[in-house]
C-alpha positions in Angstrom: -56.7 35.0 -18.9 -54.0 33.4 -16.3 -50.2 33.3 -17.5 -50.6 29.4 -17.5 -53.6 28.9 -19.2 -52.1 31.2 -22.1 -49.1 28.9 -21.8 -50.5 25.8 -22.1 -52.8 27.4 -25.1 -49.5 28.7 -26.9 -47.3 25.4 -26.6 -50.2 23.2 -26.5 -50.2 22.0 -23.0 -53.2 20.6 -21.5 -53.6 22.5 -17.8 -56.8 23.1 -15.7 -56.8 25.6 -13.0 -54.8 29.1 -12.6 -54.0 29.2 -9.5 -51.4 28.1 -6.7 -54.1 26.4 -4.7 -55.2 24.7 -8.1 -55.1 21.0 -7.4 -56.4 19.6 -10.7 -53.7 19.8 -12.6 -52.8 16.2 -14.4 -49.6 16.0 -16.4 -49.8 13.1 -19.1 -46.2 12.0 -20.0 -45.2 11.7 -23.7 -45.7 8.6 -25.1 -42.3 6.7 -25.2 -40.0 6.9 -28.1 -38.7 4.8 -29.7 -35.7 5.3 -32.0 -34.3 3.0 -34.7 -30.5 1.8 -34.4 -28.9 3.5 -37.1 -27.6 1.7 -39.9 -23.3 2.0 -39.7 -20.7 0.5 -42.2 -17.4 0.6 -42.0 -16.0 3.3 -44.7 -14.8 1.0 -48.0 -10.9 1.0 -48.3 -10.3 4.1 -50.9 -8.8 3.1 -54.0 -5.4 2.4 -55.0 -4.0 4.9 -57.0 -3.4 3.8 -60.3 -0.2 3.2 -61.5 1.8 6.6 -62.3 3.9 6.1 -65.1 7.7 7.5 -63.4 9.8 10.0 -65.9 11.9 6.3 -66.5 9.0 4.8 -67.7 8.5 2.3 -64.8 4.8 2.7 -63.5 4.3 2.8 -59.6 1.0 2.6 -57.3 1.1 2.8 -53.5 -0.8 1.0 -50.8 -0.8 2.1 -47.2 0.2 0.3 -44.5 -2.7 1.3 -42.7 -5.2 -1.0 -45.3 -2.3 -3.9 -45.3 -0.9 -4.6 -41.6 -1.5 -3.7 -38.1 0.8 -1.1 -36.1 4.4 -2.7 -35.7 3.8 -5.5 -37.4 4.0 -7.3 -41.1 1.3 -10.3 -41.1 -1.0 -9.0 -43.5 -5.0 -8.2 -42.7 -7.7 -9.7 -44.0 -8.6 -6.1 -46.0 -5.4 -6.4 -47.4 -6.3 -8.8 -49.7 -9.1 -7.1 -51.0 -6.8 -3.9 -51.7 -4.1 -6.0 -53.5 -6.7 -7.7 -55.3 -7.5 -4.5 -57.1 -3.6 -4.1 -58.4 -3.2 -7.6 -59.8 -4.8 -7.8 -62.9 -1.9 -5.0 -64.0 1.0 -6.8 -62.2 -0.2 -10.2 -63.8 0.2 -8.9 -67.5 3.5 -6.9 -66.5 6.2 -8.4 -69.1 9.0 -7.3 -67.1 10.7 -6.8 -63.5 8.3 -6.0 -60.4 9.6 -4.2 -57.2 8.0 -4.5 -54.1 9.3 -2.1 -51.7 8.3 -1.1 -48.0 8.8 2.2 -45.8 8.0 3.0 -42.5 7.4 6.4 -40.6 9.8 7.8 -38.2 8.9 6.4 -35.1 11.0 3.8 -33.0 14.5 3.1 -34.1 16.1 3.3 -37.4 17.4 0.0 -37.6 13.7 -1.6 -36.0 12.1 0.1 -39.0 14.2 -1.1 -41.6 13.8 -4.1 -40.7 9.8 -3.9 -40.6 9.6 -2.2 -43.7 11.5 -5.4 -45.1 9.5 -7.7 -43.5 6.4 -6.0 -45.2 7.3 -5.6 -48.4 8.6 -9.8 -48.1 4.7 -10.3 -46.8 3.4 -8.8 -50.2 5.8 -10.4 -52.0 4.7 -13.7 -50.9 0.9 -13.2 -51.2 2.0 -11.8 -54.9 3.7 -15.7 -54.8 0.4 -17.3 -53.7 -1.2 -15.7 -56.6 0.7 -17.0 -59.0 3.6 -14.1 -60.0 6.7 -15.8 -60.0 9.4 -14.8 -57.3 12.0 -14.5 -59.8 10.7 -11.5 -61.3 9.8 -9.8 -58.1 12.9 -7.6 -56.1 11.9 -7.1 -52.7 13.6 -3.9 -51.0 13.0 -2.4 -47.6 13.8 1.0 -47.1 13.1 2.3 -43.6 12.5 5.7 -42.5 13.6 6.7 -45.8 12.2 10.3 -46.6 10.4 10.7 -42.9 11.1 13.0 -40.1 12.5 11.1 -37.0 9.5 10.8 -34.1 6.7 12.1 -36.3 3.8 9.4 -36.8 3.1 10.2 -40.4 0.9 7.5 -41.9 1.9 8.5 -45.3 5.3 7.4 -45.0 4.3 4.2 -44.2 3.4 2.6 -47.0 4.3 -0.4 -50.1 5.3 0.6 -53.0 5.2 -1.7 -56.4 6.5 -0.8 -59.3 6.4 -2.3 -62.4 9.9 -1.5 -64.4 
């Protein structure tokens, strides 16, 4: 038997012929493929943390940045809603003092991010406001690179914090 006939036998190739000179060989294409668009979504926001009750007895939960504003700035996403959403039923039955407080990473200048992580946690304090919490319980406090290592893009350290004390 010829090396391409035992070929075509063994990986199921049609072939006629064995030869050089053999000039009926035909080669039939595959029929085309066709392949289906796979389904993507866009990963749900993780959870908030619940509140962690602090050694003081105030309770604490943490939202990044990431979920609430773009990079370098302090308008709120549209996302952000849905992950503040999740925390208000607890801030809504808090009897007492709420804190609202904002941090950055330690990129750009100290003063720039100061400033940003006040203007943040001042954007959560007024969608807290369109939801009904009354600003005169909430304290709104910026604290800047507070914690982070200067020129490191850590996405941890940018965050808002809100406690309930």
């Amino acid at each position: 038997m010829c090396v391409g006939v035992a070929l075509a036998l063994t990986v199921g190739l049609a072939a006629t012929g064995c030869g050089s000179g053999s000039g009926g060989a035909s080669f039939v294409a595959a029929p085309h493929a066709t392949r289906s668009v796979p389904a993507v979504a866009a990963d749900p926001l993780p959870p908030l943390s619940k509140f962690v009750t602090q050694p003081d007895g105030s309770q604490v939960t943490t939202v990044s940045s990431d979920y609430l504003f773009d990079s370098n700035s302090s308008t709120l996403m549209p996302q952000a809603v849905t992950a503040l959403e999740q925390i208000l039923p607890a801030v809504r039955e808090h009897p007492g003092r709420i804190s609202v407080i904002g941090y950055s990473d330690g990129l750009g200048r100290t003063e720039d991010n100061q400033e940003l992580s006040l203007d943040r946690a001042k954007a959560v304090e007024a969608w807290l406001a369109t939801q009904n919490i009354p600003s005169s319980v909430l304290d709104v406090e910026g604290r800047g690179e507070q914690g982070a290592r200067d020129g490191v893009p850590d996405a941890s350290r940018r965050r808002v914090e809100i406690v309930l004390r």
